[in-house]
C-alpha positions as CSV (number, residue, x, y, z in Angstrom):
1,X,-15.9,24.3,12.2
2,X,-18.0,27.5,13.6
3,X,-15.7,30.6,13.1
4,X,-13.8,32.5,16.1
5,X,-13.2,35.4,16.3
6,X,-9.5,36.0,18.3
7,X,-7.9,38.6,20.2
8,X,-4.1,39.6,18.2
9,X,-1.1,37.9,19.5
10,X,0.8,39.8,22.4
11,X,3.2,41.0,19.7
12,X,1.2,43.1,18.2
13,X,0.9,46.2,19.9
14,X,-1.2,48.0,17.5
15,X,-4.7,47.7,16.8
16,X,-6.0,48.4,12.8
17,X,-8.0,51.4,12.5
18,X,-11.0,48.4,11.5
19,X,-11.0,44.9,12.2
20,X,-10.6,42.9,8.7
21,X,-13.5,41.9,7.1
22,X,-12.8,38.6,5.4
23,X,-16.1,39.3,3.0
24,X,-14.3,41.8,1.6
25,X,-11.7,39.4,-0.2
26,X,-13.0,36.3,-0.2
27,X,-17.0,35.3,-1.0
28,X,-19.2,35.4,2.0
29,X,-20.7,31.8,1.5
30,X,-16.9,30.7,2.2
31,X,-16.7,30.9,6.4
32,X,-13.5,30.9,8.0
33,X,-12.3,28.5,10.6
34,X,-11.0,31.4,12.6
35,X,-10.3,35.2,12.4
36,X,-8.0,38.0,14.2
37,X,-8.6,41.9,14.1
38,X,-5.9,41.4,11.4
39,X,-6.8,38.0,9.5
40,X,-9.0,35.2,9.1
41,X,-7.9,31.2,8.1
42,X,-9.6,28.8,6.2
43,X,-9.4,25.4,6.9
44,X,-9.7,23.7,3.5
45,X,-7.8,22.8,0.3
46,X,-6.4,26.4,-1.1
47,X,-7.6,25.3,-4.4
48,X,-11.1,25.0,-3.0
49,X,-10.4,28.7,-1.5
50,X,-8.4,30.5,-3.6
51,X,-11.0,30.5,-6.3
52,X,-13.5,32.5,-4.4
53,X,-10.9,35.4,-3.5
54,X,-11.4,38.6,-5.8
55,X,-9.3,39.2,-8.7
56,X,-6.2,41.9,-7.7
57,X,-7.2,41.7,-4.6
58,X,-4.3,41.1,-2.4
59,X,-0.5,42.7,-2.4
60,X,1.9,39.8,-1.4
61,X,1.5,36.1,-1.6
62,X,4.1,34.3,0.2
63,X,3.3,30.3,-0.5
64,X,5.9,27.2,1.4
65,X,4.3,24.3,-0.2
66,X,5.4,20.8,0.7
67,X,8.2,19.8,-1.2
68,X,7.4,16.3,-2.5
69,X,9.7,14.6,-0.2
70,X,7.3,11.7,1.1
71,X,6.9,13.5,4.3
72,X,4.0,13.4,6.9
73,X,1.8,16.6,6.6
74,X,-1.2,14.6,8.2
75,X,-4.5,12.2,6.5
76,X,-5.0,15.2,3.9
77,X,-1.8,16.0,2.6
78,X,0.1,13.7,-0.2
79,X,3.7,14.6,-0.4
80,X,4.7,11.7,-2.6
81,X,3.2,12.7,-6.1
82,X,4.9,11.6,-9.3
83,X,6.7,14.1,-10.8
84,X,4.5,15.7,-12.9
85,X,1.7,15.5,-11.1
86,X,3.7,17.4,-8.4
87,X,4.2,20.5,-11.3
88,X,0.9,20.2,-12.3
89,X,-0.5,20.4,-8.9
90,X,1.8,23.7,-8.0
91,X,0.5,25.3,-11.3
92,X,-3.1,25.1,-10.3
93,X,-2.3,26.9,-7.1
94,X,0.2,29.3,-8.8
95,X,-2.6,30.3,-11.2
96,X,-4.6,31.5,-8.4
97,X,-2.2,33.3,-6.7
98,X,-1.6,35.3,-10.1
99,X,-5.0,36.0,-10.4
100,X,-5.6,37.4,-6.9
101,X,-2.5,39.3,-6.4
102,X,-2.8,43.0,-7.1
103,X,-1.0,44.4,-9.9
104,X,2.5,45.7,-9.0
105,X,2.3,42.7,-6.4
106,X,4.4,40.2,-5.3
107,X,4.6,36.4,-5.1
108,X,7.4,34.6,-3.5
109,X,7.9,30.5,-3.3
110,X,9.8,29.0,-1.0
111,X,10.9,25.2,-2.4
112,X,13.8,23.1,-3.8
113,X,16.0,24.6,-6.5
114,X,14.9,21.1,-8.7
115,X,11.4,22.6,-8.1
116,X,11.8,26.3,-8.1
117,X,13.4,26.4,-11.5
118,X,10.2,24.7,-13.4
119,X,7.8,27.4,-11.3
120,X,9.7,30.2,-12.0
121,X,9.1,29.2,-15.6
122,X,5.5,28.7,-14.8
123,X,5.7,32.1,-13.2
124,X,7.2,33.3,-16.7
125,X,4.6,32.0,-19.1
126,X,2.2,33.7,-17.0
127,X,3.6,37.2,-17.6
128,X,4.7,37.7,-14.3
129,X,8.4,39.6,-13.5
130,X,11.0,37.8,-12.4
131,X,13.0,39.8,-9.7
132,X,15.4,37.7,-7.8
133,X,16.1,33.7,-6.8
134,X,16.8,34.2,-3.4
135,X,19.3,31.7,-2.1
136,X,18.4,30.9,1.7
137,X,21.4,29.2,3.1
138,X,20.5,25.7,4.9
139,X,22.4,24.9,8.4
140,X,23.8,21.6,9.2
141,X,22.1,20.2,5.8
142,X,22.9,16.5,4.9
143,X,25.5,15.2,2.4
144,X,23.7,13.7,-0.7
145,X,25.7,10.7,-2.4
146,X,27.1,12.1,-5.9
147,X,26.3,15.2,-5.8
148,X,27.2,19.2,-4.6
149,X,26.7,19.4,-0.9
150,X,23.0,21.0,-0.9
151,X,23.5,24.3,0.9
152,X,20.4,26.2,0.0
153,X,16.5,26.6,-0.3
154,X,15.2,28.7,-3.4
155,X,12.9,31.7,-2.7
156,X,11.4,32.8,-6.1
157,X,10.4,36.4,-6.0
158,X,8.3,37.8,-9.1
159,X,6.0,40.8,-9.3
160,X,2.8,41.1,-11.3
161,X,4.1,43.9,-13.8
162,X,6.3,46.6,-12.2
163,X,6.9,46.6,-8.3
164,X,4.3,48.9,-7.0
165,X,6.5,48.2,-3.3
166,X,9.7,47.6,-3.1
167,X,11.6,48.8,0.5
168,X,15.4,49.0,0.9
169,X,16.3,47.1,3.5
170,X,19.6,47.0,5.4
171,X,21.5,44.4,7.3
172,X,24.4,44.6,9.6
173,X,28.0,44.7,8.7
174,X,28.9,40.6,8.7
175,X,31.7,40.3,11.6
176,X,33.2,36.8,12.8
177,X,31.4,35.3,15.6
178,X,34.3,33.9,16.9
179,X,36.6,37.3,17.2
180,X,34.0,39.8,16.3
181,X,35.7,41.3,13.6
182,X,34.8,42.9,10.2
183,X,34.7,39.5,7.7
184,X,34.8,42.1,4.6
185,X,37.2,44.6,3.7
186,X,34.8,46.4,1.2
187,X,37.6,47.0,-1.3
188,X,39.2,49.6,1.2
189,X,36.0,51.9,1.5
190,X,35.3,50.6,4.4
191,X,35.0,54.5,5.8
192,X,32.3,55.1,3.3
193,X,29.7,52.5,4.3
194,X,26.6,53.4,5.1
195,X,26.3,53.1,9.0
196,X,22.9,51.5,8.9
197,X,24.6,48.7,7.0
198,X,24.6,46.4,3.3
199,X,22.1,46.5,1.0
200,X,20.2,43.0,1.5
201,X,21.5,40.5,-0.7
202,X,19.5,38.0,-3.2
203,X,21.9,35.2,-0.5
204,X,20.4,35.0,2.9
205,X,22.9,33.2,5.6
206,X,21.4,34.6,8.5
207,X,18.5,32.8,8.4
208,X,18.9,30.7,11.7
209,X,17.1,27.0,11.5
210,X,14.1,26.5,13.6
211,X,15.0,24.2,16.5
212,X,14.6,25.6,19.8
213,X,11.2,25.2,21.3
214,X,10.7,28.8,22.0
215,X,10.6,29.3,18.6
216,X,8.1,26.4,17.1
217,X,5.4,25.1,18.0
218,X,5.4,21.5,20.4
219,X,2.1,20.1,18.6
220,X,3.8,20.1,14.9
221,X,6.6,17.9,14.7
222,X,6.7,19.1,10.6
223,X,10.2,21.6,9.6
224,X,9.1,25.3,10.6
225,X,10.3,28.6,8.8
226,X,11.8,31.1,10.3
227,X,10.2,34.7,11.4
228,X,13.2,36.4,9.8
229,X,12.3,35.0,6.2
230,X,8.8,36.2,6.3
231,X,9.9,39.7,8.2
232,X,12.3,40.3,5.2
233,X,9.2,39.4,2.7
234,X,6.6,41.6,4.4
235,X,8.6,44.3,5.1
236,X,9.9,44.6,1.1
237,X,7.1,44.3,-0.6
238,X,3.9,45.4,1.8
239,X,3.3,48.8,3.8
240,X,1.3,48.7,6.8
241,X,-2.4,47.4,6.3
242,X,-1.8,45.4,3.0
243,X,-2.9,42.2,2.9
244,X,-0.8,39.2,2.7
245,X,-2.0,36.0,1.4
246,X,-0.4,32.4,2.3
247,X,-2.3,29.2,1.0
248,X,-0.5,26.8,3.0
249,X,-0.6,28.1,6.5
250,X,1.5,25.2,8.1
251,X,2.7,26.6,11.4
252,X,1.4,30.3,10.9
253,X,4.7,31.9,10.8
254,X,2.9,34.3,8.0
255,X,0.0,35.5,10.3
256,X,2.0,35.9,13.2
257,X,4.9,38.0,11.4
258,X,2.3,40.2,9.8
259,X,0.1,40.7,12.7
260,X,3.3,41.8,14.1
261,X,4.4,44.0,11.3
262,X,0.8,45.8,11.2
263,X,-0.3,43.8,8.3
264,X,-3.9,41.8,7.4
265,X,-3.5,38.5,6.1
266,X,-5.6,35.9,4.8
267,X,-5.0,32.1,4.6
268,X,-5.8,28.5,4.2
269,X,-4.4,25.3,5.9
270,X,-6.3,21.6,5.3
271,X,-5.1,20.2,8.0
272,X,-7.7,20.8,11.0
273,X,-4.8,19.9,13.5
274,X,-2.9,22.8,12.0
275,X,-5.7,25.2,12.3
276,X,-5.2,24.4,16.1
277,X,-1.2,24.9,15.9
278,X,-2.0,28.2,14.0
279,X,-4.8,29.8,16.5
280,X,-2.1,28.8,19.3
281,X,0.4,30.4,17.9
282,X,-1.6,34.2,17.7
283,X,-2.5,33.8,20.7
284,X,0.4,32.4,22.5
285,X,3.3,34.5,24.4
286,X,5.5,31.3,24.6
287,X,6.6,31.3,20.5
288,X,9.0,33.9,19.9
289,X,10.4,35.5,16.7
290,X,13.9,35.1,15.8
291,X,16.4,38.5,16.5
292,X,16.4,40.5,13.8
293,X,18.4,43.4,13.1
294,X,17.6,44.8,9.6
295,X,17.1,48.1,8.9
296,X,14.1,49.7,6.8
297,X,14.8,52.6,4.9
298,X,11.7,54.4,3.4
């Protein structure tokens, strides 16, 4: 596929002071599919790509592999891999990513708990730092026979040595969306909470599911995050111009929520329909980002 060179989404209203230069990071001889002013995509196997990205090279990696559950990715993409083949598989990849992140970076992965909890030891025995399992609450989730009602998605979050970026955020004060009122009493110290809001939790129940079609893209039928997991991601660990790496590009919510947080990004995707989905979506006005009302301090 000859590369393109694109114009950035609508929601990004601020050009970089230089376009990114993909040679930079990742071996010449290794073309991309498709680049922005912010970003370029490569439409191959990460483990054919991530090997030619430079050592400490990028601040965040932010990877949403598919889980294993005998879903339909497309002609490239097995999702029904025994067991340990499936662990194996994710190590490969995760040994990348811990090569190529900076030090003082961050990697976060999104996955089951049942999958998340052998990672996270990979993550371990690879000298990284754990810093929080992020519980992502799941809406309207299905019962599973003998067993807890599954009400969450794990987001590991590790750092290679000691943060070198970690940014406060703040959410809103929780009120009842029936009567609008305060859910929490705060223990009576209500008066003394800060008026920009909570400290973010390591339990996300705001996350709303990706179902509308202003939201997603029409052309992959496969589940979609949402913007608000990857604005709370970026905006934590990355300042503006840091470079974001995701090796399983999917629906490109990772490109389009750091072009619109005024961060590059580099990233891979096999599926060649899914290279479409992704250009479509920086350049589209159509696909919005979920309200978000978080505050940044510092």
């Amino acid at each position: 596929m000859a590369q393109q060179i694109l114009q950035p989404a609508q929601l990004t209203l601020i050009k970089p002071p230089a376009p990114f230069k993909a040679a930079n990071y990742v071996a010449s001889k290794v073309r991309p599919a498709f680049s922005t002013e912010w970003g370029a995509l490569y439409n191959d196997d990460c483990l054919k790509i991530l090997p030619h990205i430079q050592s400490d090279s990028v601040d965040t990696v932010f990877a949403d592999p598919p889980f294993n559950l005998q879903k339909l990715y497309g002609s490239k993409v097995s999702d029904d891999l025994a067991e340990h083949e499936y662990v194996e598989w994710c190590h490969r990849w995760i040994a990348e990513c811990v090569r190529v992140v900076k030090p003082g970076g961050a990697i976060f992965i999104y996955n089951l708990p049942k999958w998340n909890i052998l990672l996270g030891a990979e993550l371990t025995r690879l000298g990284l730092n754990f810093r929080h399992w992020i519980a992502v609450s799941i809406k309207f989730g299905l019962p599973i026979t003998g067993r807890l009602y599954p009400s969450h998605y794990s987001l590991l979050y590790y750092t290679k040595g000691k943060p070198k970026t970690f940014r406060k955020i703040r959410t809103p004060i929780e009120t009842c969306r029936h009567c609008d009122g305060e859910v929490k009493d705060y223990g009576g110290h209500r008066d003394a909470m800060n008026p920009l809001g909570v400290n973010l939790t390591d339990v996300w129940v705001d996350v709303p599911p990706v179902r509308h079609r202003k939201f997603k893209s029409e052309k992959r039928s496969a589940n979609q995050l949402s913007t608000k997991i990857l604005d709370r991601v970026v905006e934590l660990t990355t300042n503006q111009y840091d470079v974001v790496l995701d090796p399983f590009g999917g629906a490109g919510t990772t490109f389009a929520v750091a072009e619109r947080k005024l961060r590059h990004w580099i990233g891979c995707e096999i599926e060649p329909d899914y290279v479409e989905v992704i250009q479509d979506r920086l350049l589209s006005k159509d696909i919005g980002h979920h309200h978000n009302d978080d505050v940044i301090e510092g």
